[in-house]
C-alpha positions, -999 to +999 in steps of 0.1 A: +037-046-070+025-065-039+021-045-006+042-052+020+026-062+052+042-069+086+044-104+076+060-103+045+093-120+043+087-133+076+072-171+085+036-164+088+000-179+088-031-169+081-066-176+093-099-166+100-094-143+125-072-124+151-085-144+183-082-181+163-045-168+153-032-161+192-054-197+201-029-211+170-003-195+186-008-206+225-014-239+213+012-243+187+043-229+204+038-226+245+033-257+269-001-269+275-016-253+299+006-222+298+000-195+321+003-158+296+003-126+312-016-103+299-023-064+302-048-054+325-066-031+299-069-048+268-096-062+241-120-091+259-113-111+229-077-113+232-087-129+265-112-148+246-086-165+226-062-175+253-094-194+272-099-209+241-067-225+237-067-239+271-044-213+288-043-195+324-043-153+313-029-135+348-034-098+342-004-073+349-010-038+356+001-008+334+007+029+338-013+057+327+005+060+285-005+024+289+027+001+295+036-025+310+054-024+345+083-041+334+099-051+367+065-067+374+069-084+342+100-097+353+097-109+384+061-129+376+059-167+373+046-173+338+054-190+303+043-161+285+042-127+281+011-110+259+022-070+248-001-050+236+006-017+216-019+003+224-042+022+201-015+026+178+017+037+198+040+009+192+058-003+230+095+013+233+119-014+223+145-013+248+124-026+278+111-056+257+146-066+250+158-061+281+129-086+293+135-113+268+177-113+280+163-113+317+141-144+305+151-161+281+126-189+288+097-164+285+076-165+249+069-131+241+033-126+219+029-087+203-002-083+194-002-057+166-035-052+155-035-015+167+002-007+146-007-030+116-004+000+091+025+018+111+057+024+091+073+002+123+041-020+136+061-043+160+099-049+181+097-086+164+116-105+192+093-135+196+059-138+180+030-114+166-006-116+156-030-092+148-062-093+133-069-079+101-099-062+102-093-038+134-075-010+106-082-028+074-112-030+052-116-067+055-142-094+059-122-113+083-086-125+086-059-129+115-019-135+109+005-153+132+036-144+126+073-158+137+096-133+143+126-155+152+122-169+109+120-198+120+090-225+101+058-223+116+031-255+120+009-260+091-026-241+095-057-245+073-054-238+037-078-201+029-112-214+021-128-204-015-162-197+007-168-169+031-178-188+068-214-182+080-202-152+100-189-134+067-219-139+050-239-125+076-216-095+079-219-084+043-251-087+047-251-064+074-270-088+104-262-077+135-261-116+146-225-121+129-215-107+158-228-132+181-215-161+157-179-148+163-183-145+198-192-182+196-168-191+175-145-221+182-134-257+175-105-260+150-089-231+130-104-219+099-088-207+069-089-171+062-116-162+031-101-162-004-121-127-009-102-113+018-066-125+001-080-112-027-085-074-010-051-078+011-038-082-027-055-049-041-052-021-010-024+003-004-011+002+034+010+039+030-022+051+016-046+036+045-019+052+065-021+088+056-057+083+053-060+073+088-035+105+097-058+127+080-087+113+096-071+118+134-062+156+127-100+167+115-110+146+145-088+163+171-097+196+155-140+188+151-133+177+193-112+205+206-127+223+236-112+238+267-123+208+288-107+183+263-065+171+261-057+144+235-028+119+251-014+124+221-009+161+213+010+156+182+005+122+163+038+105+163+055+099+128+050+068+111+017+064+135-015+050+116-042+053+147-069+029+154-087+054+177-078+094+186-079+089+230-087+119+246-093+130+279-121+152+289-142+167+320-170+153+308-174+124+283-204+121+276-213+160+264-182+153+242-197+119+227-230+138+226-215+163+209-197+142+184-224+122+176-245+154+162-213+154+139-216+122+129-187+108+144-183+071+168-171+075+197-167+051+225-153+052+262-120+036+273-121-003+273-133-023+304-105-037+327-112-077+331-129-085+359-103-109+367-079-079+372-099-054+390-080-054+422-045-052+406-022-022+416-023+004+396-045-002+366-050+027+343-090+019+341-088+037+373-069+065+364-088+074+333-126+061+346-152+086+336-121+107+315-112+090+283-128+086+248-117+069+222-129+084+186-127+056+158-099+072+130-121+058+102-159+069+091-185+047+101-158+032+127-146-002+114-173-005+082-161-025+052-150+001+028-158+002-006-125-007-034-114-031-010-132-060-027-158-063+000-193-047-004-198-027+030-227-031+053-258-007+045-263+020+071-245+001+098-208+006+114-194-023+132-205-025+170-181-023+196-173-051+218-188-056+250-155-060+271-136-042+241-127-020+218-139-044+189-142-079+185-107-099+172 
């Protein structure tokens, strides 16, 4: 039997990654020049994407579990709304509906990379994307979906090659980092060997993996100094990262890393949105790590199709948690 993704059934597209899906998406089905507001924390490739596409991202602030102010979102000028679910935690449903019957006219884009293995990974009013290889043991890959069913523009055909970057990535250079960042021009397909992985893994069992992994993590981190935001992990929840706050970060990523595990701080906030009211990068500067809910944080893993990387985990992004 096939797996069932968050795209199956529904109009979809696939391509090379998560940042050239959302540029498919701005480009494909929101004016030119749109203006998309974003969150004010969020992964710098996301941002990436949009500049790539020839959009205007205007940063809205967010409160400290990481929402959106939705009467800000209401009220702003814009042709585009960006949600984010973060870290895992799908967005309640209510307020996004709510928004989308206060306007109509406004496109909304989930981007549910963090929830793609969660038994409910998005609301589905609008439009989705993720990319593949935040949760999943991929080489590369990003999915544009429609959520209205309605058909989609045509986007390249998956290519029978892996791209430079995938070569160098199984190879484990450090530089296919670099080639993504400098990655644009037209779409590219999405690598046959990674259809061929989709085909072969198991998302209820990367799921209770991942659960597994985010309960030996909160137990190895526990301390009196240290509260996880999420004191017991939500049902249906497949994490991306287990965020907790702490006294002192660093002993606690020292600490960590003696055990072997990758931990990171909290994201940077955009420059661009610095001075925006109420940004949770200043409520949680100096306070939150995020610890990776797989081993060797986003590595290739092995029965996925995909030889890993020797002796290297995936770096994290400069401006985010990892590159799209």
């Amino acid at each position: 039997m096939s797996p069932t993704w968050p795209w199956t059934g529904r109009p979809h597209r696939l391509l090379a990654s998560g940042r050239q899906a959302l540029a498919w998406l701005v480009t494909g089905v929101m004016p030119p020049r749109a203006r998309v507001l974003c969150p004010a924390c969020m992964c710098g490739s996301v941002a990436a994407g949009i500049a790539a596409a020839g959009a205007e991202a205007v940063f809205y602030s967010q409160d400290s579990a990481l929402h959106p102010r939705w009467d800000e979102l209401a009220a702003a000028p814009a042709d585009a709304v960006l949600l984010v679910h973060p870290l895992g935690r799908r967005l309640p449903v209510a307020p996004v509906r709510a928004l989308k019957r206060q306007r109509p006219d406004l496109v909304v884009v989930e981007d549910i990379s963090h929830t793609l293995l969660n038994r409910a990974p998005l609301i589905g009013v609008d439009f989705a994307f993720a990319s593949l290889r935040k949760l999943l043991p991929v080489a590369d890959g990003g999915v544009a979906i429609d959520c209205r069913g309605r058909p989609l523009p045509e986007a390249p055909p998956a290519s029978p090659a892996p791209s430079p970057f995938v070569r160098k990535r199984l190879a484990g250079d450090p530089s296919a980092e670099d080639d993504l960042d400098a990655w644009g021009g037209p779409p590219d397909g999405i690598w046959e060997g990674t259809l061929r992985a989709l085909a072969a893994l198991e998302p209820a069992a990367l799921r209770r993996a991942r659960r597994r992994r985010y309960r030996q993590l909160a137990e190895l981190a526990a301390g009196p100094d240290v509260v996880p935001l999420w004191p017991r992990l939500p049902d249906g929840v497949a994490p991306l990262a287990l965020p907790l706050r702490c006294r002192n970060r660093h002993d606690l990523r020292r600490r960590l890393q003696r055990e072997g595990v990758a931990a990171q701080p909290y994201w940077p906030v955009p420059e661009a949105a610095r001075d925006a009211a109420g940004i949770p990068g200043r409520l949680l500067a100096g306070t939150l790590l995020l610890v990776m809910c797989a081993p060797g944080g986003q590595a290739l893993g092995t029965g996925s199709g995909v030889r890993p990387a020797r002796g290297r985990a995936a770096a994290p992004a400069r401006g985010g948690i990892a590159r799209a």
